[in-house]
SELUM-152979 format. One record per atom (N, C-alpha, C): residue in three letters; chain; atom name; z, x, y. Coordinates in Angstrom, 1 decimal, m for minus. Each point is the difference from the previous one (the first is absolute). Layout:
BEGIN
ALA;A;CA;Z;X;Y
...
END
This chain:
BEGIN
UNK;A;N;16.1;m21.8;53.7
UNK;A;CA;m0.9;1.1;m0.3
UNK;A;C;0.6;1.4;0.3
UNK;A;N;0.5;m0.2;1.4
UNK;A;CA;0.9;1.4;0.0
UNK;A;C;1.0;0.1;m1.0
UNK;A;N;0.5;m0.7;m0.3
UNK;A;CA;1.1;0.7;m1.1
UNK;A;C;m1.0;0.5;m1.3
UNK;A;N;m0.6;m0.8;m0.3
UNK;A;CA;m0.9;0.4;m1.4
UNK;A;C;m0.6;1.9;m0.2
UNK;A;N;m0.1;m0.2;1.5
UNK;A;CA;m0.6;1.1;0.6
UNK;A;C;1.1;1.4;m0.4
UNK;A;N;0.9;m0.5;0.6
UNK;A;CA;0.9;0.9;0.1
UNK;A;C;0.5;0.9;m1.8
UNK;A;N;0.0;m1.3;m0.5
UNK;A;CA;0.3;m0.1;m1.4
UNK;A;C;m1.1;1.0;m0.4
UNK;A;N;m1.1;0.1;0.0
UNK;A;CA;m1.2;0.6;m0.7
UNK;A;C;0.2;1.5;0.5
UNK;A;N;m0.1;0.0;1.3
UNK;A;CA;0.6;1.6;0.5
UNK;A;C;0.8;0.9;m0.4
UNK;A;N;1.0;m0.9;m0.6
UNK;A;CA;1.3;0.5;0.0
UNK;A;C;0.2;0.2;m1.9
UNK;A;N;m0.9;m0.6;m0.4
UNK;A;CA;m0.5;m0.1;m1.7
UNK;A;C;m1.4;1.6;m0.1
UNK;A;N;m0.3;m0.1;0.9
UNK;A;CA;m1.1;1.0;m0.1
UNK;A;C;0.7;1.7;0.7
UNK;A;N;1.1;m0.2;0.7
UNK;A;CA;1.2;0.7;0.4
UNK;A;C;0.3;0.9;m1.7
UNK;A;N;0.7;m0.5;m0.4
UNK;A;CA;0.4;m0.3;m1.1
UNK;A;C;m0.7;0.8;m1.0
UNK;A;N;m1.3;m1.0;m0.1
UNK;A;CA;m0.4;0.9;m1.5
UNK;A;C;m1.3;1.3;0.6
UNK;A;N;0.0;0.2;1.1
UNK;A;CA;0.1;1.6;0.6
UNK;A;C;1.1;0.6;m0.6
UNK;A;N;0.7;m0.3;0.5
UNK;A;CA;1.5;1.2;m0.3
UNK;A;C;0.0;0.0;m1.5
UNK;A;N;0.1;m1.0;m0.8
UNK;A;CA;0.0;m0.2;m1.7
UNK;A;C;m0.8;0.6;m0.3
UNK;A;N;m1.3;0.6;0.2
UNK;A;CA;m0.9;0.2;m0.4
UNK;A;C;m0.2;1.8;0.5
UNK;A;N;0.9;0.2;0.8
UNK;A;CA;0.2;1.2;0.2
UNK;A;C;0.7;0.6;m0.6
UNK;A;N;1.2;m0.3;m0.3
UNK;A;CA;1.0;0.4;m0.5
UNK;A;C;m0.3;0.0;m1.5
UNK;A;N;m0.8;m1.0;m0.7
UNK;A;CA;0.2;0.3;m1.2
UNK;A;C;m1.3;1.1;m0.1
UNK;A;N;m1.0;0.0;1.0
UNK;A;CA;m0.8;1.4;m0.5
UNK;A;C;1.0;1.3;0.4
UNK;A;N;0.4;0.1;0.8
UNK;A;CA;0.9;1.4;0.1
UNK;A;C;1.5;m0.3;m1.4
UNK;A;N;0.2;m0.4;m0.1
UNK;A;CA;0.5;m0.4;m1.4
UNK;A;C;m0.5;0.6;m1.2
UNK;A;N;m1.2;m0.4;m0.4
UNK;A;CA;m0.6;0.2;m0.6
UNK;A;C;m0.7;1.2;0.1
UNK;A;N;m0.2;0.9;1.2
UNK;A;CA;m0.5;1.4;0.4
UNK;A;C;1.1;0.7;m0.7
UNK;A;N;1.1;m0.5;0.4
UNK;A;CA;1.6;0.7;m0.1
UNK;A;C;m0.2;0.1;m1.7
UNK;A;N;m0.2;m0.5;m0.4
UNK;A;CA;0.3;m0.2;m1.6
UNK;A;C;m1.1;0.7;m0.7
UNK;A;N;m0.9;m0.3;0.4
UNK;A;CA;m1.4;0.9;m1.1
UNK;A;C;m0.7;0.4;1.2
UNK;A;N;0.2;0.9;0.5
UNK;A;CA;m1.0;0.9;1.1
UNK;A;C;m2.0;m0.1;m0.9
UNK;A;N;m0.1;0.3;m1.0
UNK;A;CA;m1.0;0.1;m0.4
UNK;A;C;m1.1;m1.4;m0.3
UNK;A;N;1.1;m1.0;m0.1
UNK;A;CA;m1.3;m1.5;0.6
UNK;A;C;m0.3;m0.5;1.1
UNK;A;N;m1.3;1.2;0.4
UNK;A;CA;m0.5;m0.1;1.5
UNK;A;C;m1.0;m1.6;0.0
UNK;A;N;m0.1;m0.6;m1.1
UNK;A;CA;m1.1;m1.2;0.2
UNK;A;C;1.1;m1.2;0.7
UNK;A;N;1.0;0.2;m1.1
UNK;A;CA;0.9;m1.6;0.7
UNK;A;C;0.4;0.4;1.2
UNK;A;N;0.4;0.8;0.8
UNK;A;CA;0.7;0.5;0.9
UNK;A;C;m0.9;m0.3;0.7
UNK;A;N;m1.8;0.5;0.3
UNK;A;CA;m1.2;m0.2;0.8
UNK;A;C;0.2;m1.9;0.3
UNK;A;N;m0.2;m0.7;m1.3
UNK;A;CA;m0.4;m1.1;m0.2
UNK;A;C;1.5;m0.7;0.8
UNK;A;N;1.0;0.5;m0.3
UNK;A;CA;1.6;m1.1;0.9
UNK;A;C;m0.3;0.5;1.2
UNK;A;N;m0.7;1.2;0.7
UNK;A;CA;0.0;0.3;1.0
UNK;A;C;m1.2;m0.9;1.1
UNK;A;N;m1.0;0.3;m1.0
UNK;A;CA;m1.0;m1.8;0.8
UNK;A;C;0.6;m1.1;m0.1
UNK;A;N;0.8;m0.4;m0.8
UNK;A;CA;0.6;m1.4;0.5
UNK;A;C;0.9;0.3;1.1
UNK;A;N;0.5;1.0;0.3
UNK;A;CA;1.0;0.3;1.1
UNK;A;C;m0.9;m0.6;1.0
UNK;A;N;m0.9;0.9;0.3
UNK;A;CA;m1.1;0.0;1.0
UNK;A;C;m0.3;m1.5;0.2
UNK;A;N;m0.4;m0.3;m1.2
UNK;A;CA;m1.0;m1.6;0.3
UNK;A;C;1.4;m1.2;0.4
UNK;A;N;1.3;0.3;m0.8
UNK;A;CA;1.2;m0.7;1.2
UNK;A;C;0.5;0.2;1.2
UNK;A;N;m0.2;1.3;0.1
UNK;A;CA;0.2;0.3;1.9
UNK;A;C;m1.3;m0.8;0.9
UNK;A;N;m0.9;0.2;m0.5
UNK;A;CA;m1.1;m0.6;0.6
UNK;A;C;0.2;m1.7;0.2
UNK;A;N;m0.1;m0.4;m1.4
UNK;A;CA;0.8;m1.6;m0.2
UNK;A;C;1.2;m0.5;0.9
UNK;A;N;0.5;1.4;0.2
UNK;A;CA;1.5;m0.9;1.2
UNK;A;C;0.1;0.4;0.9
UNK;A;N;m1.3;1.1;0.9
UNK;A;CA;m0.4;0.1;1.5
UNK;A;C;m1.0;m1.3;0.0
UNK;A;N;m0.9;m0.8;m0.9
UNK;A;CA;m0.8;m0.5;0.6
UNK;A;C;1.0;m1.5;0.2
UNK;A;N;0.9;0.1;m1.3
UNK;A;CA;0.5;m1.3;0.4
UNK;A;C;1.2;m0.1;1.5
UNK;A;N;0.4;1.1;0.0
UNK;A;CA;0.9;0.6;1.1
UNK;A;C;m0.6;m0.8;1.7
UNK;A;N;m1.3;0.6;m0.3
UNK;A;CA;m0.9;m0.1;1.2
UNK;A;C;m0.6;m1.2;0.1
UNK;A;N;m0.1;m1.1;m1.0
UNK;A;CA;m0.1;m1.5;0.3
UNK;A;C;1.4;m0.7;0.6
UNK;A;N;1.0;0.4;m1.0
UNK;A;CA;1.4;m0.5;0.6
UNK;A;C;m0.3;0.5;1.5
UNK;A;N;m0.1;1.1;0.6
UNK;A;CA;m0.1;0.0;1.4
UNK;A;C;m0.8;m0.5;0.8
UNK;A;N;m1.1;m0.5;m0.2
UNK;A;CA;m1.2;m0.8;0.0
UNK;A;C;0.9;m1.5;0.3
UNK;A;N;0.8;m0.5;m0.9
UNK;A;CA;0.9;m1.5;m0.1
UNK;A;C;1.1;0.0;1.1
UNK;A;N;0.4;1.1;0.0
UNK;A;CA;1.2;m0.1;0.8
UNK;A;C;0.1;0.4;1.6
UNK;A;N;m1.9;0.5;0.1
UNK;A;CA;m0.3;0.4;1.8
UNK;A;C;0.3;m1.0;0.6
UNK;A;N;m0.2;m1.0;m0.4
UNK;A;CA;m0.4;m1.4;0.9
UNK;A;C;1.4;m0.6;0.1
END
């Protein structure tokens, strides 16, 4: 279970950063499509969120 764990964190790690980089990517390239940039920027959000909560189970597993 811990490893699985780890794996999910470390996947949700990941498509934070991915999901960053292609909206500033994409800022970088057409300044003027403020909707996709808004819309990659809540997935940012809703994966950071996704890999503190799973972050904070893996520590939850591994107190004991």
């Amino acid at each position: 279970m811990k490893t699985v764990m780890i794996v999910l964190v470390a996947a949700a790690m990941l498509a934070t950063v991915g999901v960053l980089i292609a909206g500033l990517l994409g800022l970088a390239r057409n300044p003027d499509n403020g909707a996709r940039s808004n819309r990659l920027m809540r997935y940012r959000i809703g994966f950071q969120f996704l890999a503190l909560v799973l972050f904070g189970l893996l520590m939850l597993l591994t107190r004991g």
